[in-house]
C-alpha positions in Angstrom: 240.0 -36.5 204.7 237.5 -34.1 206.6 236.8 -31.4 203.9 235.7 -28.4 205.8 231.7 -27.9 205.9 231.7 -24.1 205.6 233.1 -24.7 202.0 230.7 -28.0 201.8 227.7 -25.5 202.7 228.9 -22.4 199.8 229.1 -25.2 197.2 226.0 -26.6 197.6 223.5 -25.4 195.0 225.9 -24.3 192.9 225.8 -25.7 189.2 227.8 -28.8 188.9 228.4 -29.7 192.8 227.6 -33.2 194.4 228.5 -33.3 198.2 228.6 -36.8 198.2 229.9 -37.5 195.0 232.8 -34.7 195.6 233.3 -35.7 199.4 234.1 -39.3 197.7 236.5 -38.0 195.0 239.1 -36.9 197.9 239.4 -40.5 199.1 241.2 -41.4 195.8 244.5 -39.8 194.5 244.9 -37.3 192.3 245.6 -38.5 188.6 249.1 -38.3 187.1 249.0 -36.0 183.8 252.1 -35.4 181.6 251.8 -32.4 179.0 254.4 -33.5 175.7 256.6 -30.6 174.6 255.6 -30.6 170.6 259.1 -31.0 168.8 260.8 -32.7 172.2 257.8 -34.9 172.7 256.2 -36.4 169.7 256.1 -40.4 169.5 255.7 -40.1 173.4 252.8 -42.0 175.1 250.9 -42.3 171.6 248.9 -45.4 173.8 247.7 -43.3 176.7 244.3 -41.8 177.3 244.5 -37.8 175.9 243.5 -34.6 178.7 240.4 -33.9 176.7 241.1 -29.8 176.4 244.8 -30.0 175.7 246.3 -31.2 172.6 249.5 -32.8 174.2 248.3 -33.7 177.2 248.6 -37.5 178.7 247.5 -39.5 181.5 249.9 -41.8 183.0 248.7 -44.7 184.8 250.8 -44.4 187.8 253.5 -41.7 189.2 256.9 -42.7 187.7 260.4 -41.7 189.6 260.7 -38.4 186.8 264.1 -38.1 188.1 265.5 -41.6 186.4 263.5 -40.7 183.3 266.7 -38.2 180.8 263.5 -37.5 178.7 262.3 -35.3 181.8 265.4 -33.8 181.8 265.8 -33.4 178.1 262.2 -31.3 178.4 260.6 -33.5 176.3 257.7 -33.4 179.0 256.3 -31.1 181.7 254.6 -32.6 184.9 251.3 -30.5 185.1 248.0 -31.0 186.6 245.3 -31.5 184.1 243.0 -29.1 184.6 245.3 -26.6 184.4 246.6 -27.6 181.0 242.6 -25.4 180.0 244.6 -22.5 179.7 245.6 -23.8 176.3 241.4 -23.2 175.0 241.8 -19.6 176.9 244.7 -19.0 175.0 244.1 -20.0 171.3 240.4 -17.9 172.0 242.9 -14.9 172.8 244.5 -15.4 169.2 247.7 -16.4 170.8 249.1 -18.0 168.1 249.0 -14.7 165.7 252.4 -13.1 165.7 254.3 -10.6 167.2 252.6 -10.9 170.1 253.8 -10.1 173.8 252.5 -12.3 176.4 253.3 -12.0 180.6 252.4 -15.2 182.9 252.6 -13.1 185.8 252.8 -15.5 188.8 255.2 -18.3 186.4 256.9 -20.5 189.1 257.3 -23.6 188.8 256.8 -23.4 184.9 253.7 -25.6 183.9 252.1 -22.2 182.5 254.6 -20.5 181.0 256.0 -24.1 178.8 252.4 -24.2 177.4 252.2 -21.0 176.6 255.5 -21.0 174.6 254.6 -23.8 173.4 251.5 -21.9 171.4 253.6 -19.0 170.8 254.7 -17.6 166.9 258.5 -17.9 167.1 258.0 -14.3 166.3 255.9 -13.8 169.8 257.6 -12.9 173.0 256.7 -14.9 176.6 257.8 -12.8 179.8 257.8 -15.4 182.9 257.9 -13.4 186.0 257.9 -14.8 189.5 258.7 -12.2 192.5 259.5 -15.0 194.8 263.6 -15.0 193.9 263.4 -18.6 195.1 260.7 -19.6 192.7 262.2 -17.6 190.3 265.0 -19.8 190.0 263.3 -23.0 189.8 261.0 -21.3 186.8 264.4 -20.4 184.9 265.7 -24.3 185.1 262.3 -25.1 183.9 261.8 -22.8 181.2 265.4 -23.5 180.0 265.2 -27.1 179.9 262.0 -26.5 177.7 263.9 -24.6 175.7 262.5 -21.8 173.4 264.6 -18.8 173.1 261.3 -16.6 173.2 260.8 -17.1 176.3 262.5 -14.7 179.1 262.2 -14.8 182.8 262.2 -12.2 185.0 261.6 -11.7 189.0 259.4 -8.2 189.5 256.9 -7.6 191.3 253.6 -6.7 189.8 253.6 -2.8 190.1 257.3 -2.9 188.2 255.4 -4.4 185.6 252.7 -2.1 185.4 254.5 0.8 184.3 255.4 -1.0 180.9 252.1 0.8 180.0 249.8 -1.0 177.3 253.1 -3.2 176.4 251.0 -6.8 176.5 249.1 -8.4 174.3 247.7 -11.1 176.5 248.3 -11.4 180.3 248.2 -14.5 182.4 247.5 -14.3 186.3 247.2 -17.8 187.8 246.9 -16.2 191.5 248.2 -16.8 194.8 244.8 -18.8 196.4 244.0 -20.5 198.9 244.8 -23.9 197.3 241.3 -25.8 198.1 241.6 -27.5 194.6 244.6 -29.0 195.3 243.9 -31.1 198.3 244.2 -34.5 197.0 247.3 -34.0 195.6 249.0 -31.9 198.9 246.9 -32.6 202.1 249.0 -29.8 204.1 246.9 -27.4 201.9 243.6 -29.0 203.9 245.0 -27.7 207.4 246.4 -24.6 206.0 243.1 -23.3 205.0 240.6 -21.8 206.4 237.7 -18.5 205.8 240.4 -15.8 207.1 242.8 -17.5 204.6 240.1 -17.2 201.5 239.1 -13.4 202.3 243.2 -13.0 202.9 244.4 -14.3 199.2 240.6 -12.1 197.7 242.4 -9.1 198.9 246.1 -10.3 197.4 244.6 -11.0 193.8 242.7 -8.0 193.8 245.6 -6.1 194.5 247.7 -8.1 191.4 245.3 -7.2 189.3 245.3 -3.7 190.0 249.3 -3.4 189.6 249.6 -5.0 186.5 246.3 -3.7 184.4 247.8 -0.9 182.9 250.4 -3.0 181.2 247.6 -4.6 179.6 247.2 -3.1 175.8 243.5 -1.8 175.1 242.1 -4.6 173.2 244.2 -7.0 175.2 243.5 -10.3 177.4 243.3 -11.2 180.9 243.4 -14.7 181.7 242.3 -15.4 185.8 242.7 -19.0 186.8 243.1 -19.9 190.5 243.1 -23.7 192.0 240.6 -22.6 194.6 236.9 -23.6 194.9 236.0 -19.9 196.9 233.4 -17.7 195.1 235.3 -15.4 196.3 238.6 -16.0 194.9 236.7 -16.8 191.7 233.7 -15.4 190.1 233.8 -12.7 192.5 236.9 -11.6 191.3 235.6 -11.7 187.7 232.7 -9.2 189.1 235.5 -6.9 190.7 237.2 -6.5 187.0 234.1 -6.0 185.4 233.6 -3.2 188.1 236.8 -1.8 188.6 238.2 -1.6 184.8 235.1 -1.8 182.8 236.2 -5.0 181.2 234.3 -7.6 178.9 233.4 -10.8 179.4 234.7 -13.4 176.9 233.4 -17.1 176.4 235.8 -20.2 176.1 233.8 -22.7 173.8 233.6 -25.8 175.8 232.4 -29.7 175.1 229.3 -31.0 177.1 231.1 -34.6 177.2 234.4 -32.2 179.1 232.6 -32.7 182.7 233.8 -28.8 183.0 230.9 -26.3 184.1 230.4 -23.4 183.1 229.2 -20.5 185.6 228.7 -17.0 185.6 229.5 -14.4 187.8 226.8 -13.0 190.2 226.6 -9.4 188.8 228.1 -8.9 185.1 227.5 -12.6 184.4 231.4 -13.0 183.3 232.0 -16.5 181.9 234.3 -18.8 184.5 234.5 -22.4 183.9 234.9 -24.4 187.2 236.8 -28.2 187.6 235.7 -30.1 190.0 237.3 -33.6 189.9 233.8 -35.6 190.6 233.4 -34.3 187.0 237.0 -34.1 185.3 240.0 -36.4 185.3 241.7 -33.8 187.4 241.6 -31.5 190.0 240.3 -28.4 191.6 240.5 -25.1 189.0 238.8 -22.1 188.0 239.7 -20.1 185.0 237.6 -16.7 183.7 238.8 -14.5 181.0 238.1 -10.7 179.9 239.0 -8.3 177.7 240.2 -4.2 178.1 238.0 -1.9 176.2 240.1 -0.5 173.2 240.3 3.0 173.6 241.9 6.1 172.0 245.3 5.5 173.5 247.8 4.5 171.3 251.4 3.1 172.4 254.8 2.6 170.8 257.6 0.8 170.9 260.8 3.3 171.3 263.1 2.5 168.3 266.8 1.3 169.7 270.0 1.0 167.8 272.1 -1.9 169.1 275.7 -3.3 167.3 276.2 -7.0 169.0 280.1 -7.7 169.1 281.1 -9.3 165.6 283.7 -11.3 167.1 281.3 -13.1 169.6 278.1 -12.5 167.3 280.0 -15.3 164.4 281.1 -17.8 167.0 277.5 -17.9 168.6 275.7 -18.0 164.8 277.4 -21.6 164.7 274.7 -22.7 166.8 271.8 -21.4 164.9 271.8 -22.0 161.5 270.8 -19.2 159.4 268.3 -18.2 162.1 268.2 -14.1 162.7 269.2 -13.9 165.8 271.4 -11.4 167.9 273.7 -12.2 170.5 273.9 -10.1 173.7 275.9 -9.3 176.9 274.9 -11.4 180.2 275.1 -11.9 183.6 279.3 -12.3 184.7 280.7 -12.3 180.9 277.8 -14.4 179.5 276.1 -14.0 176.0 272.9 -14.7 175.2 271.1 -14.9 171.5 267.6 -13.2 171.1 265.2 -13.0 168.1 266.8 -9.6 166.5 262.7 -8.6 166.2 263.5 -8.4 169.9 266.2 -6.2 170.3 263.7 -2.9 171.8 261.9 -5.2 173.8 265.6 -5.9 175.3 266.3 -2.4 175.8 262.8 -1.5 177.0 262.2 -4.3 179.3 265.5 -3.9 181.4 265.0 0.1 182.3 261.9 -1.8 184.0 262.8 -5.2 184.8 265.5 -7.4 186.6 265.8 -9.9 183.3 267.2 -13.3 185.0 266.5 -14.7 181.7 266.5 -13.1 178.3 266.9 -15.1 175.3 268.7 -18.5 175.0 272.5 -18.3 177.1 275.6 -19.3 174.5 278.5 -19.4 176.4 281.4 -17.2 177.1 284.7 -16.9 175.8 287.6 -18.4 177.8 291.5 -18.1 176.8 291.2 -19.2 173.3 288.5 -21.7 173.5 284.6 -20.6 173.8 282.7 -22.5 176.6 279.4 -23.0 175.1 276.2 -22.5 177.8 273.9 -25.2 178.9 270.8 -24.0 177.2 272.2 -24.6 173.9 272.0 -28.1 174.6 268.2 -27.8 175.2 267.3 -25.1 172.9 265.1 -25.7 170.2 266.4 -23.1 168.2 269.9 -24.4 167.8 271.3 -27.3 165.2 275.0 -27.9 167.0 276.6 -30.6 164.6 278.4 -32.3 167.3 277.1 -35.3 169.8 277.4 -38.1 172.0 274.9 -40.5 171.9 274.0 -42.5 175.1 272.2 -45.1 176.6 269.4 -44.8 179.5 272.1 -45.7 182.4 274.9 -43.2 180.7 272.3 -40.8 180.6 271.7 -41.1 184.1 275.5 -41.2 185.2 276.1 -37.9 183.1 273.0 -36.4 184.7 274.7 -37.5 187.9 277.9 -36.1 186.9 279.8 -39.5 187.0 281.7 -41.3 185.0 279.6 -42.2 182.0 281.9 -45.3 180.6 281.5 -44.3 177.0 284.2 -44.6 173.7 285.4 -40.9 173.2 285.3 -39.5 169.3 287.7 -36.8 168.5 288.5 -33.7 170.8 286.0 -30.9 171.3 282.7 -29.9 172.5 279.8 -32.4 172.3 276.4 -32.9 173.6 275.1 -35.5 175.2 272.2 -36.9 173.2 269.7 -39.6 174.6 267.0 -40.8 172.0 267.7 -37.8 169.8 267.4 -35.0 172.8 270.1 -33.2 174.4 270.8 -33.4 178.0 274.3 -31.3 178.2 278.0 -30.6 177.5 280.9 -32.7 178.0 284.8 -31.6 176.3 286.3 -34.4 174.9 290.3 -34.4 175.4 291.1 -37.7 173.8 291.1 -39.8 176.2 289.0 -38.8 178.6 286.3 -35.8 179.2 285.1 -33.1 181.1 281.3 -32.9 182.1 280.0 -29.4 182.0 276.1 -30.1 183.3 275.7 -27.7 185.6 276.0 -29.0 189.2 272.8 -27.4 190.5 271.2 -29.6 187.6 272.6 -33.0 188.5 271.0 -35.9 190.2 271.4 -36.1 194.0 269.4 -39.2 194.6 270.6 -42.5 194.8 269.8 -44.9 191.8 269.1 -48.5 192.7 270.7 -50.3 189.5 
């Protein structure tokens, strides 16, 4: 792999870099790194080494076929770079545990961002996923779903929509559009792709994210800026613009010598960033920086909403959630959905603003006089459905396949398809034989060599 010299010749000098020692790291592959879902995942890959700055992080020791694994598509693990998985120290020095907070990953697709940060999240806490690329977006809604916290909507805006929720978010995430120089191991059509026009081209983009989406930001509130670029300037430079543009503080992310991460400074109002390099990490090329908004005399509230769900549908969509205090609310084509009733003005606020592709966790919709229970209920892990199918690993993978799974039917009704304890879907048992409800965009295409 010829790594371009102009980029050789800006790193050198700078804290951290070895030419020869990072010029020999791209001649290997790029690790495999799993991050567990904390109720789905627990009891997974208890033997493997640990991603030192992320609590459920694992390496594996080679890349499995994920599709003919069901607890991938159970979401009881997310497929995500390591170095990435740092936004979880970012996060918890942003108090984003506390609740009632309201958290944006601006730039979500595919997901890895947005599952670890609902998976730090107070059940009270809302996640908005937003990706303006419509195609992304969708793959970010399967993800998101199949990881399944009902705190976590997704919508597809882009960031000057989402700017006019003025001082509405607690914490925002912007993993930017870059020009991708971290990632060349692991996609080597990123290496001829790049180049200096391409760098100074993606500067300009972030800057211009950043701008559309500060005032959202609450006074007080947290900006998180990673990129998987090794350009100044799509990193520390852009920390420096912040500073410059918004006034906006600097805040430290306490980090372990024994990590291999550095920690740099930006040029002019020495903002912490912490660079990976992956002659130094298990893991590959990142940058992450983090500031504050000064609090000021501005003071925002949330409108107060009334809002009477539909008894009829609000009673059969409780079954699904215990004694959980949740409301249930009109979809897309006759769909329901349940939200966290502390969320019900955030619904009415958020779609005056936003298109909402995903709000809450989808329940079903009434048919003739049965009710046809949605997909995500099987994944959620709000909901305690009474009612399953356990499988085996090959039915598991002939349901997800959406063939004949070969299993003894119980009585007649709505079950889900359980493998080790997780759910993977729907089928409707008629006595003697069944219906599989997985929804065909989520099924299997490959072949699977027995």
């Amino acid at each position: 792999m010829q790594l371009p010299e102009h980029l050789l010749d800006e790193l050198t000098g700078k804290p951290g870099f070895d030419r020869t020692e990072f010029t020999d790291a791209h001649a290997h592959p790029a690790p495999t790194s799993v991050r567990l879902h904390p109720v789905k995942g627990k009891g997974l890959f208890e033997e493997l080494p640990r991603v030192l700055w992320c609590e459920e992080g694992v390496y594996l020791p080679e890349r499995p076929v994920f599709t003919l694994d069901p607890l991938f598509h159970a979401g009881a693990y997310y497929v995500q770079e390591a170095s990435s998985m740092f936004l979880q120290q970012a996060l918890q020095v942003a108090g984003a545990e506390a609740p009632s907070l309201r958290v944006l990953d601006l730039c979500a697709a595919p997901g890895g961002k947005s599952t670890l940060i609902a998976s730090l999240l107070h059940p009270e806490s809302l996640l908005v996923s937003n990706e303006v690329i419509r195609t992304r977006a969708s793959i970010l809604e399967e993800n998101t779903s199949r990881w399944g916290y009902m705190n976590n909507w997704v919508t597809a805006n882009d960031p000057r929509d989402i700017g006019k929720l003025e001082g509405y978010f607690d914490i925002i995430v912007v993993d930017a559009p870059c020009s991708g120089s971290g990632l060349w191991r692991k996609d080597p059509n990123a290496l001829n792709e790049w180049s200096e026009e391409n760098v100074e081209l993606c500067s300009g983009r972030q800057k211009r994210i950043i701008a559309d989406v500060w005032p959202a930001l609450k006074p007080g509130g947290y900006l998180i800026y990673a990129t998987c670029s090794y350009s100044q300037a799509e990193d520390e430079d852009i920390a420096d613009w912040i500073a410059d543009a918004y006034n906006a503080e600097g805040v430290a992310i306490p980090v372990a010598d024994t990590d291999g991460i550095v920690c740099t400074t930006s040029a002019v109002a020495n903002i912490p960033g912490y660079r990976f390099f992956p002659h130094k990490v298990t893991g590959e090329g990142f940058f992450l920086t983090m500031v504050r908004k000064k609090i000021d005399e501005t003071t925002h509230t949330m409108p107060v909403y009334k809002w009477q769900a539909d008894k009829k549908v609000q009673h059969i969509a409780q079954q699904y959630f215990g004694n959980k205090d949740v409301t249930i609310i009109p979809a897309r084509e006759g769909n329901y959905s349940a939200i966290g009733s502390q969320h019900i003005a955030d619904w009415q606020l958020l779609q005056k603003h936003v298109w909402l592709r995903r709000t809450g966790t989808a329940v079903g919709m009434p048919a003739a006089k049965d009710w046809v229970p949605d997909h995500e209920v099987a994944l959620c892990v709000d909901t305690s459905p009474q009612q399953w199918l356990d499988v085996n690993r090959e039915q598991a993978l002939k349901f997800l396949k959406r063939e004949e799974m070969g299993v003894a039917l119980r009585e007649k009704g709505w079950l889900i398809v359980r493998y080790k304890g997780l759910g993977l879907g729907w089928v409707k048992s008629l006595g003697n034989r069944y219906n599989n409800y997985l929804p065909k965009h989520w099924r299997i295409r490959m072949n699977i060599d027995e």
